[in-house]
C-alpha positions as CSV (number, residue, x, y, z in Angstrom):
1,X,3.0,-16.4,-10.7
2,X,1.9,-17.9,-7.4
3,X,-0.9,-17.0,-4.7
4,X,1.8,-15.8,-2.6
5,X,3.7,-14.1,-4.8
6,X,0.9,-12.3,-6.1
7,X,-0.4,-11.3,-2.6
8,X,3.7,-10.0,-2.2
9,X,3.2,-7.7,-5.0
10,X,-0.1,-6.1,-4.8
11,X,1.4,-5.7,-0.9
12,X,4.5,-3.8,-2.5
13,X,1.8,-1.7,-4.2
14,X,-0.6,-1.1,-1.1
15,X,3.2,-0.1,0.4
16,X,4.1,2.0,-2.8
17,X,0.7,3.8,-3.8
18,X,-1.7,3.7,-0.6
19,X,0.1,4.0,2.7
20,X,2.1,7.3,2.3
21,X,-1.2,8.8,1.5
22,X,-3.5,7.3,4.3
23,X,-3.3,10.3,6.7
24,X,-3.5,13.1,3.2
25,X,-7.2,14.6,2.4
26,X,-8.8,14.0,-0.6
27,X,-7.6,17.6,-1.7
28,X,-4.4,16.8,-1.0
29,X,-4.4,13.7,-2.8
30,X,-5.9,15.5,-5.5
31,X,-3.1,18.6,-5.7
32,X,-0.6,15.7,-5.6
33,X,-1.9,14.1,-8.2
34,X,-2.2,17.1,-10.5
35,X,1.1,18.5,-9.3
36,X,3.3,15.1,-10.9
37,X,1.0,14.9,-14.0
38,X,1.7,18.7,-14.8
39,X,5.2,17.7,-14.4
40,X,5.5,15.1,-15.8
41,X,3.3,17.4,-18.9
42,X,6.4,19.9,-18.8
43,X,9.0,17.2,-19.6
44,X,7.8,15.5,-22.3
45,X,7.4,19.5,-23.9
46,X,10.9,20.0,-22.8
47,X,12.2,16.9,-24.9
48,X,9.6,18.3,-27.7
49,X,11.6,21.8,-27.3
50,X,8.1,23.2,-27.3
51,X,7.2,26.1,-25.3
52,X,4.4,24.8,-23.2
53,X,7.1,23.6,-21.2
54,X,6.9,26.6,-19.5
55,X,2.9,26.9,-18.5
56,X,2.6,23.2,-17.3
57,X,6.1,23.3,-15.0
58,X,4.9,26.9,-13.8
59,X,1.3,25.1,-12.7
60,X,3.4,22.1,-11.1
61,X,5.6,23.9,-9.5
62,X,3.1,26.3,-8.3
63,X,1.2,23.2,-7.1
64,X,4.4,22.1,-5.1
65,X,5.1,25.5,-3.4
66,X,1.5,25.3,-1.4
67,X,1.9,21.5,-0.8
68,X,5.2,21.6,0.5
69,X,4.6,25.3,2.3
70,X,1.9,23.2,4.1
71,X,4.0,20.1,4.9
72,X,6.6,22.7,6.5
73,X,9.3,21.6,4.3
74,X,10.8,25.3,3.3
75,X,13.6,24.2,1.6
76,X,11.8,22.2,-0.9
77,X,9.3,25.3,-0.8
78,X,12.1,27.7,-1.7
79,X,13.2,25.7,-4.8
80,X,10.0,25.3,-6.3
81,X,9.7,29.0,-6.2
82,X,12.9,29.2,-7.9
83,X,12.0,27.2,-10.3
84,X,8.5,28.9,-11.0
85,X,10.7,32.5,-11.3
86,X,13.0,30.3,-13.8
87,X,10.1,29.4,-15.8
88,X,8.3,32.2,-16.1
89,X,12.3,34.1,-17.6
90,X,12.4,30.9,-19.5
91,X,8.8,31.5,-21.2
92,X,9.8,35.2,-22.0
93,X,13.2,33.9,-23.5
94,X,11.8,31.3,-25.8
95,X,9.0,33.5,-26.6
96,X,11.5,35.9,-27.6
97,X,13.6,33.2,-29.6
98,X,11.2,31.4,-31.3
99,X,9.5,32.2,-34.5
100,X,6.2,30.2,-34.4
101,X,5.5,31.2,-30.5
102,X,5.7,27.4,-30.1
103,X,9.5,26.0,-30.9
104,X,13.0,26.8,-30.3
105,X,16.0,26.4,-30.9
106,X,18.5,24.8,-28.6
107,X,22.3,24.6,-28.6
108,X,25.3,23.9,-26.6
109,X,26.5,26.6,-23.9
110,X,28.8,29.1,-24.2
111,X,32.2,28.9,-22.0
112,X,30.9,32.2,-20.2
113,X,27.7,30.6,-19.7
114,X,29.5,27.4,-17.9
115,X,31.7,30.2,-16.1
116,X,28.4,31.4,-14.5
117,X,26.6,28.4,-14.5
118,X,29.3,27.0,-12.3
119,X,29.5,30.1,-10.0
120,X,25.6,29.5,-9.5
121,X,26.1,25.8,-8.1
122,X,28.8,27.8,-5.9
123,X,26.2,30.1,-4.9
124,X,23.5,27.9,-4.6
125,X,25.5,25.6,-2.2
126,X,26.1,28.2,0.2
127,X,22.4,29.1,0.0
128,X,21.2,25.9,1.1
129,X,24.3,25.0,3.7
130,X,22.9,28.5,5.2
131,X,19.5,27.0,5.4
132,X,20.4,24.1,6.6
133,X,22.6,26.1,9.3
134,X,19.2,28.1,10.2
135,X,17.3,24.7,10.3
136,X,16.7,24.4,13.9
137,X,15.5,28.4,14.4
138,X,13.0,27.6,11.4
139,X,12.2,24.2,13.3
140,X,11.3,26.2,16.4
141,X,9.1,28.7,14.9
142,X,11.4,31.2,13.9
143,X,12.7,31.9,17.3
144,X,16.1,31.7,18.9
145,X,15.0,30.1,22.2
146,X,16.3,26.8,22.7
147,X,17.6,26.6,18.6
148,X,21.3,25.4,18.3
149,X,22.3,26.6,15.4
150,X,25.1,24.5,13.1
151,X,26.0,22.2,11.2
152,X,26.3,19.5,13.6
153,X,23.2,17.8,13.0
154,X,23.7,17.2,9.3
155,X,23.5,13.4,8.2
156,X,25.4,12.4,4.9
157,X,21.5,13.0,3.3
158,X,21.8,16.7,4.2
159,X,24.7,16.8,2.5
160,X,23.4,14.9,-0.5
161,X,20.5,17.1,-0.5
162,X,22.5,20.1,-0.5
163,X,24.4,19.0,-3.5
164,X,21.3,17.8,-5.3
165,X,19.6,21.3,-5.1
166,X,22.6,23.2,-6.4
167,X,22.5,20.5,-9.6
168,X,19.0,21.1,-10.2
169,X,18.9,24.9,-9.5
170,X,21.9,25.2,-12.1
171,X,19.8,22.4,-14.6
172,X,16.7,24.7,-14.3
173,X,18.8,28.2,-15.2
174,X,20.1,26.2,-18.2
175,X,17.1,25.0,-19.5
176,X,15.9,28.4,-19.0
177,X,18.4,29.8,-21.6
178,X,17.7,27.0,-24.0
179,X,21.0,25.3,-23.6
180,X,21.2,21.2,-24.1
181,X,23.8,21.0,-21.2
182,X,20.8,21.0,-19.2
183,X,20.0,17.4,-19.3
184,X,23.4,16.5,-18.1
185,X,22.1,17.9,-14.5
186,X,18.9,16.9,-14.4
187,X,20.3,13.2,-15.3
188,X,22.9,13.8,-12.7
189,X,20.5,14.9,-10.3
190,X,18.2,12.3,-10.6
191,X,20.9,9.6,-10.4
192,X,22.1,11.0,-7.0
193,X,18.7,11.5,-6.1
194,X,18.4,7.2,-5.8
195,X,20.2,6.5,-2.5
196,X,17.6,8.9,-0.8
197,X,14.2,7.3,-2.4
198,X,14.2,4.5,0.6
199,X,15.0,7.7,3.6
């Protein structure tokens, strides 16, 4: 590796790792920080079908609702609290399920539970469209003055985002109910996810 390349990358890392956080307080560095490692806790007990995946997502997600709540991004708010209300009914279903208070049991869903699983991403797409639609009277402190509501000032990111939730939301509601399908949104998901990292 050369001088200059090596100046390039450790750039691409002051780029990657320092500048989004330059404005952010220590604290909020810090909740961050705790916030992905929880997280990233809760997955690997996921693919470990233990039942701690429960307590680390509910403390990451719980994490996310204040950051986010702060950062005025109510969307992303709402679907963190989703998903801590999904874990909590997910920790009393696999508490329920399991016999050493620890594993459980997974399987394939049900054609009902597909039925409603797909009227949830229905559901869940009108939800956030809505939101999106009340955008500008949330934008403008909750007031009607001078908001024009619509659709109108959608991008195709919106859009992407509106589809992404109603994956993830449906992905959560399985995993809840201890049904491998789940992965197949949370891969989906994530994969859609990769045109918006660079927006």
């Amino acid at each position: 590796m050369t001088y200059f390349s090596l100046i390039f990358e450790l750039m691409n890392l002051y780029d990657l790792f320092v500048k989004p956080y330059e404005t952010y307080t220590y604290l909020q560095i810090f909740l961050e920080a705790s916030g992905a490692l929880f997280g990233i806790l809760s997955v690997y007990f996921s693919i470990k079908k233990n039942i701690w995946v429960y307590p680390t997502g509910i403390v990451s997600t719980i994490i996310y609702v204040y950051i986010l709540f702060n950062f005025g991004l109510l969307g992303d708010c709402m679907i963190n609290l989703y998903y801590t209300a999904m874990s909590i009914y997910g920790w009393v279903l696999w508490s329920k399920n399991s016999k050493d208070q620890i594993h459980v049991e997974v399987s394939w869903a049900t054609k009902k539970e597909w039925i409603f699983a797909s009227i949830l991403f229905i559901i869940s797409t009108v939800a956030v469209t809505l939101l999106y639609y009340y955008k500008p009277f949330i934008d403008n402190h909750f007031s009607f003055d001078g908001a024009n509501l619509g659709l109108q000032h959608l991008d195709w990111a919106n859009w992407l985002d509106v589809m992404i939730t109603s994956i993830f939301l449906v992905g959560m509601w399985l995993m809840a109910k201890q049904r491998i399908d789940n992965w197949f949104f949370w891969i989906v998901g994530d994969l859609v996810c990769i045109p918006n990292v660079n927006l």
